[in-house]
C-alpha positions as CSV (number, residue, x, y, z in Angstrom):
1,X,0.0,0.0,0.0
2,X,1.3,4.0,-1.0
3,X,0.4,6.1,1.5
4,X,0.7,10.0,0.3
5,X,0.2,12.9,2.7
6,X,-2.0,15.9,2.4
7,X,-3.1,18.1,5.3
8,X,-5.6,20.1,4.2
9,X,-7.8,17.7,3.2
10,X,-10.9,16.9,5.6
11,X,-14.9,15.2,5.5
12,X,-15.7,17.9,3.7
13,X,-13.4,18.1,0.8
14,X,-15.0,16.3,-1.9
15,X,-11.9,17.1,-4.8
16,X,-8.6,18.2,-4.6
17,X,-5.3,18.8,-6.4
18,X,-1.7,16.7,-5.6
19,X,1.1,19.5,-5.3
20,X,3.5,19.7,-8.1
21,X,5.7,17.2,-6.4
22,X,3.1,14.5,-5.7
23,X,1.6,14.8,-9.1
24,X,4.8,13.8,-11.0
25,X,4.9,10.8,-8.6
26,X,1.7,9.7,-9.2
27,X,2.3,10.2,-12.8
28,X,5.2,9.2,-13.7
29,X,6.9,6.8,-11.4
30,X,3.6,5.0,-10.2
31,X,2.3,5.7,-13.6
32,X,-0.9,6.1,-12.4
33,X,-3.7,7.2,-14.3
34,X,-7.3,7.9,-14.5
35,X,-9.7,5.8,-12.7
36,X,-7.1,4.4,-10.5
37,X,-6.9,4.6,-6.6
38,X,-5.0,6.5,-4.2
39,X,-4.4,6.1,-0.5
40,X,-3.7,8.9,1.6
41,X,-3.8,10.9,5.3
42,X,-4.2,13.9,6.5
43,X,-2.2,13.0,9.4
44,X,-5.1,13.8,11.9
45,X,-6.6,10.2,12.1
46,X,-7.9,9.8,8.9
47,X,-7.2,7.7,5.7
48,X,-9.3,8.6,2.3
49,X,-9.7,6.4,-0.7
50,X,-9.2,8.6,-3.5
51,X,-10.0,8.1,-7.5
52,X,-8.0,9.6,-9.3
53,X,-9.7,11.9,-12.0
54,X,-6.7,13.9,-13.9
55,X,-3.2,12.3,-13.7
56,X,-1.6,15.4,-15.0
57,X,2.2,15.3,-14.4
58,X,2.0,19.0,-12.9
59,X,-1.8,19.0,-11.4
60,X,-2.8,15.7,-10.7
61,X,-6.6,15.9,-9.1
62,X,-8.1,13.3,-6.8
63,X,-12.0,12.6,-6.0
64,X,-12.8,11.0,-2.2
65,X,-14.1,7.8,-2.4
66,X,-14.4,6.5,1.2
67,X,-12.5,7.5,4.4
68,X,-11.9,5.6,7.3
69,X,-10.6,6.7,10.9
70,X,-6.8,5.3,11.9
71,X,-6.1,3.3,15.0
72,X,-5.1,6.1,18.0
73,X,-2.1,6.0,20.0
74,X,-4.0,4.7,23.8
75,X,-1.0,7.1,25.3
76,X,0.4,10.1,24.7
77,X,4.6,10.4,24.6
78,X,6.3,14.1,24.5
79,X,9.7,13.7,24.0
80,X,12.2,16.4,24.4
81,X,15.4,15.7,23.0
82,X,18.4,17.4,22.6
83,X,19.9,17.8,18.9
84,X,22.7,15.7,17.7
85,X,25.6,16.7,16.9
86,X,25.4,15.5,13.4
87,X,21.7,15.7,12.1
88,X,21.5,12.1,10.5
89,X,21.4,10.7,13.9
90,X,18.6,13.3,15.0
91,X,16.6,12.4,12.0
92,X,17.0,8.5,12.5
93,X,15.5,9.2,15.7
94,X,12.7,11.0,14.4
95,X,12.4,8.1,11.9
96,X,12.4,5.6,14.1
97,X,10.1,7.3,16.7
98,X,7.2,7.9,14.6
99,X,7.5,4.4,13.5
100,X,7.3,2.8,16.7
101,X,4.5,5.6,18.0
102,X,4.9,9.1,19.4
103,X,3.0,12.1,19.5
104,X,4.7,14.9,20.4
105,X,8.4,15.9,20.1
106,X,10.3,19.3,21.1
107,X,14.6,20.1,20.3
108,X,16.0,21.0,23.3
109,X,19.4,23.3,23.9
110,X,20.9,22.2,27.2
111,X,24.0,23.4,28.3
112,X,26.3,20.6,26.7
113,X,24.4,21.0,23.3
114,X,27.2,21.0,20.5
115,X,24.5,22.1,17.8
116,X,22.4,25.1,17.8
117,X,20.9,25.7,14.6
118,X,17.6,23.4,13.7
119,X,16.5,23.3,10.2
120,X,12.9,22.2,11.2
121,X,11.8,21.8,7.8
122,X,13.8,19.1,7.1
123,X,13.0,17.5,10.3
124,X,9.3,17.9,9.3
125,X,10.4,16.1,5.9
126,X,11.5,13.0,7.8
127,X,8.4,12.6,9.9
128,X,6.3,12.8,7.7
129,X,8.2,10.6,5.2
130,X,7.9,8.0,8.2
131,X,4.5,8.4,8.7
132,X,3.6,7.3,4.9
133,X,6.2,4.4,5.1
134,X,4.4,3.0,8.7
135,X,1.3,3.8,6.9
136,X,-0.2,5.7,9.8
137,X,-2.8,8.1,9.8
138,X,-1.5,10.9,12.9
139,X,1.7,12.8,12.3
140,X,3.3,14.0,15.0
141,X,3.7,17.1,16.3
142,X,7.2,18.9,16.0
143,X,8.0,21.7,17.7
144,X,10.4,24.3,17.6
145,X,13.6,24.1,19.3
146,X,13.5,25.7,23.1
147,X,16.2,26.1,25.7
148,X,16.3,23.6,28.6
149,X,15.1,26.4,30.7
150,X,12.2,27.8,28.5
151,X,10.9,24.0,27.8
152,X,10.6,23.6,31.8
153,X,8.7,26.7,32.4
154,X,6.2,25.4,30.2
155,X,6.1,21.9,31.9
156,X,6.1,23.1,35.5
157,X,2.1,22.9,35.5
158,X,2.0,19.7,33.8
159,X,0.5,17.2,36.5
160,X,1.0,14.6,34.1
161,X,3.9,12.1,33.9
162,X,7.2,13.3,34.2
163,X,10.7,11.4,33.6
164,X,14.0,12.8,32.9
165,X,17.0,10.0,31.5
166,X,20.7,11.2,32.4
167,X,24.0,9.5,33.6
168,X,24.7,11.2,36.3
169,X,25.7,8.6,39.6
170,X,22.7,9.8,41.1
171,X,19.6,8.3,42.7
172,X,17.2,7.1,39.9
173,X,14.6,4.5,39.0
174,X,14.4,2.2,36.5
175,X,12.1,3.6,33.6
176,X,10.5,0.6,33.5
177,X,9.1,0.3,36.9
178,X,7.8,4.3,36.7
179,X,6.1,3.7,33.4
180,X,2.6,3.3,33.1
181,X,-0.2,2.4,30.8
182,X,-2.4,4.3,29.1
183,X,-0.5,7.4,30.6
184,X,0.4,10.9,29.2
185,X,4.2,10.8,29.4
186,X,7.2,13.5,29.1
187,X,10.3,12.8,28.7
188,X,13.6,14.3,28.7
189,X,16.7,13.0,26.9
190,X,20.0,15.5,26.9
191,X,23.1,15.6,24.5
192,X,26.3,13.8,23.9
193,X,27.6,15.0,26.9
194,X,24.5,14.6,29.1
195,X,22.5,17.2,30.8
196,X,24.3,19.4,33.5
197,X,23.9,18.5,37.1
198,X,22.3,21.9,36.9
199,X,20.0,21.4,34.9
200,X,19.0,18.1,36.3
201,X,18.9,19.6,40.0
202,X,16.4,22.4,37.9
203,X,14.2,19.5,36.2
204,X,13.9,17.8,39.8
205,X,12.3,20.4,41.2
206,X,9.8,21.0,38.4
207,X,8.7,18.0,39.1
208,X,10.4,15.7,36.5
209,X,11.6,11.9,37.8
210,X,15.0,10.6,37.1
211,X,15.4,7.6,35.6
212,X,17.7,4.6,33.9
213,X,17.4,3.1,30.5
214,X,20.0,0.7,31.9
215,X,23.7,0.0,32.2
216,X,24.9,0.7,29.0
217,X,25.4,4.7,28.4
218,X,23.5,5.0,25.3
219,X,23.7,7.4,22.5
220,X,21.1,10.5,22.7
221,X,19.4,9.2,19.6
222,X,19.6,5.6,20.7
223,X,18.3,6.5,24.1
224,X,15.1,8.3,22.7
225,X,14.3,5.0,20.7
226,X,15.1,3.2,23.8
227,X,12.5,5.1,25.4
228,X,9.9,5.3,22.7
229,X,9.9,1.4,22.4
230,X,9.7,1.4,26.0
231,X,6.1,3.6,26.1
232,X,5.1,1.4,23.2
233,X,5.9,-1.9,24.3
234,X,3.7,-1.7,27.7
235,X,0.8,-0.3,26.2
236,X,0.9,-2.8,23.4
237,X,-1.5,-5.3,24.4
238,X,-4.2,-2.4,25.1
């Protein structure tokens, strides 16, 4: 099954018109044509059959056939995780992420962050690209980079589940004994070099939990998958 991506499509739109892009895919790779069927999400929970009813190269145009709603996450993961400092490994994490199930993720600068600059559109590029592939129908939401300080302002009033993942020889709890189902989870995951003992004393006392992925000191972008396989895998059999 292809699964293409538009966003502004909804129960309401009846026709529609592929961008430029999309059109010469249809057209000329898949060598669709007229009459022929298209499968595609607009990311919010919803998959629509679509006929197609012009395969122009440039404007292809699409007619919705059926639509059907996509299985929901039963949990909701926020991760917050510190760029890479080379962006393949942030983007396999993104990859990876929204193929396993996550709904929310937010670039963090901590104090040890060796990259600065987020080219968000890119990022964008690889979710979505992800989302098609695991043919799901909810995209997650990507946010723009924040400091470590500004991104714990905003989740001081969260009474929701809180868990931050460092290295520090400090006390913490496995994350698999502080996970739970069905829950409404941030989590924090810091740089290379790991997140400050400042900023982990500061995360504390906003009311975010330490915890372990383990004995092994794990990558940043390893770590996140770590943790987003985690979520996944105790929620699975809901």
């Amino acid at each position: 099954m292809q699964l293409f991506f538009n966003p502004s499509i909804n129960s309401n739109t009846k026709e529609f018109t592929f961008d430029k892009s999309e059109s010469k895919h249809i057209a000329k790779v898949l060598r669709k044509s007229e009459g022929d069927l298209l499968n595609i999400t607009n990311g919010k929970g919803v998959f629509f059959e679509v006929l197609i009813l012009d395969s122009n190269p440039k404007k292809c145009m699409g007619k919705i056939i059926t639509e059907t709603p996509g299985d929901q996450l039963m949990y909701t993961l926020h991760l917050a995780v510190a760029p890479t400092k080379l962006n393949d490994r942030y983007e396999w994490f993104l990859e990876k992420a929204t193929e396993i199930g996550i709904t929310e993720i937010t670039p963090i600068l901590c104090d040890h962050s060796e990259r600065k600059i987020i080219k968000l559109e890119r990022f964008e590029k690889k979710i979505q690209s992800a989302m098609k592939q695991s043919l799901k129908a909810y995209l997650p939401k990507l946010n723009k980079a924040t400091t470590f300080n500004d991104f714990l302002k905003l989740q001081k009033k969260n009474p929701q589940q809180k868990l931050i993942a460092h290295c520090e020889e400090t006390t913490k709890q496995s994350l698999k004994s502080v996970l739970k189902k069905r829950a409404h989870t941030t989590i924090l995951i810091g740089p290379e070099g790991d997140f400050s003992i400042d900023e982990i004393n500061k995360s504390i006392g906003a009311g975010f939990i330490p915890v372990s992925l383990g004995k092994s000191r794990l990558r940043t972008e390893t770590a996140a998958v770590v943790v987003c396989h985690s979520v996944s895998f105790i929620n699975e059999n809901d």
